[in-house]
N, C-alpha and C positions, 0 to 999 in steps of 0.2 A: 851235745854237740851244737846244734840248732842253737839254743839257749844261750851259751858262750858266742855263737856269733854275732846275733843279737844284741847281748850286751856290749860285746870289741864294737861294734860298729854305732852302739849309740854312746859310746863313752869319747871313743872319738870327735862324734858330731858336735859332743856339749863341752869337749875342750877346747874345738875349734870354734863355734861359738864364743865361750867365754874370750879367747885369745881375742877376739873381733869387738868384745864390747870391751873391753881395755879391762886393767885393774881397776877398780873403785871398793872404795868402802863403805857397804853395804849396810843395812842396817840390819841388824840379823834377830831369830827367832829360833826358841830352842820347842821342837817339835818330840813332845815326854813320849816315849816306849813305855808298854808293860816291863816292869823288872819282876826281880824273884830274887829269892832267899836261901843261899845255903847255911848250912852252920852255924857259921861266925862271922857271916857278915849277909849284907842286904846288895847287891846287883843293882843299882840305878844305871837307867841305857837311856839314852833321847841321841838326837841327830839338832847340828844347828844347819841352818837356812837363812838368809837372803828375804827371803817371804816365804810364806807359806799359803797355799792355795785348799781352798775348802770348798767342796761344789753343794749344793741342794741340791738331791733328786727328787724327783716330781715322778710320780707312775706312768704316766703318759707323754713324756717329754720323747722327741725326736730321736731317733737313733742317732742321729750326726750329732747334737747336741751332748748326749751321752760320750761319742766318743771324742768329743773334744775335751768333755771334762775328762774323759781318762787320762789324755794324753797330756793334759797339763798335770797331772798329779805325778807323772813320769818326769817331766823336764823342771823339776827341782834344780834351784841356785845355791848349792851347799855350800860353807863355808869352812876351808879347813884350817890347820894351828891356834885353833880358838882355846881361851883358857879358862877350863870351868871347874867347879867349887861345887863339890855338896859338905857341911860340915865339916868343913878343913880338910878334905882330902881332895887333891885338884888332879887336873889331868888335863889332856888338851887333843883335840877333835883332827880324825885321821883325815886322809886327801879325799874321802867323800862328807866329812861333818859330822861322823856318827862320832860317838863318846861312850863308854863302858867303863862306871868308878863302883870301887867295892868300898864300902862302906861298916863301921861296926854293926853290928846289931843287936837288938834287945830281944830278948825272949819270948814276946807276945804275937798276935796273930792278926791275920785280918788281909788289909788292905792300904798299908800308910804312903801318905804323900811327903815324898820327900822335896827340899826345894833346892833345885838347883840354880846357881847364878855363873851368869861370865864374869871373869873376873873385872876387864878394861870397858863393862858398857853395867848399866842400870836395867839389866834383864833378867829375869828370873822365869821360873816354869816349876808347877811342880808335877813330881812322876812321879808314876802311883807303881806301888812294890805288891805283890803277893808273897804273902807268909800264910805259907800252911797250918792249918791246926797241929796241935801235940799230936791228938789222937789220930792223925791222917795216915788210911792204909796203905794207899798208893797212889800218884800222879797219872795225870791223863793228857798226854802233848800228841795232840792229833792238827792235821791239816783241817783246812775246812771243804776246800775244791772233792767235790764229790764221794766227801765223808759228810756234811752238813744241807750243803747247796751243791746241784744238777749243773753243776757249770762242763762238762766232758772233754775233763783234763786228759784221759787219755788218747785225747785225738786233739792235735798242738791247732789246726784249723777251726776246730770248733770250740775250744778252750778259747781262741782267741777273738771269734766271731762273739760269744756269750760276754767275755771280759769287756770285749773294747766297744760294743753296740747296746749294753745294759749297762743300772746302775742297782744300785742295792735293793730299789723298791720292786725291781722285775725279777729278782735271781728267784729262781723255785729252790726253798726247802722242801728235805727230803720230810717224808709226815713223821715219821720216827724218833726224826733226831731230837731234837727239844725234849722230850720226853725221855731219849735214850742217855743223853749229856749229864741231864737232869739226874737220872740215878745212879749215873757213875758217882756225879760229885758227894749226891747223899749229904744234901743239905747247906754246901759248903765244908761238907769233913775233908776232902777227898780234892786236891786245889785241878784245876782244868784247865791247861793252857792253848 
């Protein structure tokens, strides 16, 4: 519930924004998702964007400094009806900018980058896919908040004091996890999302 208000009320804020800085034609940036692999095709997912913002943390940097980089990784300029191209299969970017194209795929394993283009600008990105091994027993799609890193999501005031006053170089790992991840994947057999 919380949550949902939260987002109604910043989704608002950044259409009324947009409304206020007029239409323009932005220059835009496709920002690659992890994808994945079913069966008979490959899953490539990115979002496009306006710009894209990337903060450096530093260990000892300000708590305010921190939370302004959060907050700028929230007020993202997305851009949507955009028309994008992996290997001949197009599709075009919903009213947040995100894009989801299923692709054929080939039998092998790994890791492949695939390259995605807009079709009307000279932009490109590539987005990296997981394909599981043949021999893979099982998948492992966990969260990370308080299954990896001490962030105490179950308390929405402290989840938000840890998120919005930290950056990645302050989050406490739990001492386990790395080691626990580690042999679920079992080398890479085992894919971990």
């Amino acid at each position: 519930m919380i949550k949902e208000i939260f987002h109604g009320a910043a989704w608002r804020v950044e259409a009324l924004l947009d409304r206020l800085r007029g239409q323009r034609e932005p220059r835009r940036i496709i920002e690659p998702y992890i994808g994945y692999a079913e069966p008979d095709a490959l899953v490539v997912r990115g979002r496009v964007l306006a710009s894209l913002r990337r903060n450096s943390a530093a260990p000892l940097q300000s708590k305010w400094l921190n939370f302004r980089q959060m907050l700028s990784l929230f007020m993202t300029d997305e851009v949507a009806g955009v028309n994008v191209e992996v290997m001949g299969v197009k599709g075009v970017t919903d009213e947040e900018g995100y894009f989801t194209l299923r692709i054929p795929r080939n039998h092998g394993s790994g890791w492949p980058e695939v390259a995605v283009t807009l079709s009307d600008q000279q932009v490109e990105a590539d987005c990296p896919v997981l394909v599981p091994q043949v021999d893979a027993r099982f998948g492992v799609i966990s969260d990370i908040d308080d299954t990896m890193l001490h962030t105490g999501a179950y308390a929405l005031w402290r989840n938000l004091r840890t998120s919005l006053t930290g950056n990645a170089l302050t989050r406490r790992v739990f001492p386990d996890a790395v080691h626990f991840m580690s042999a679920l994947g079992e080398a890479g057999r085992n894919p971990i999302y």
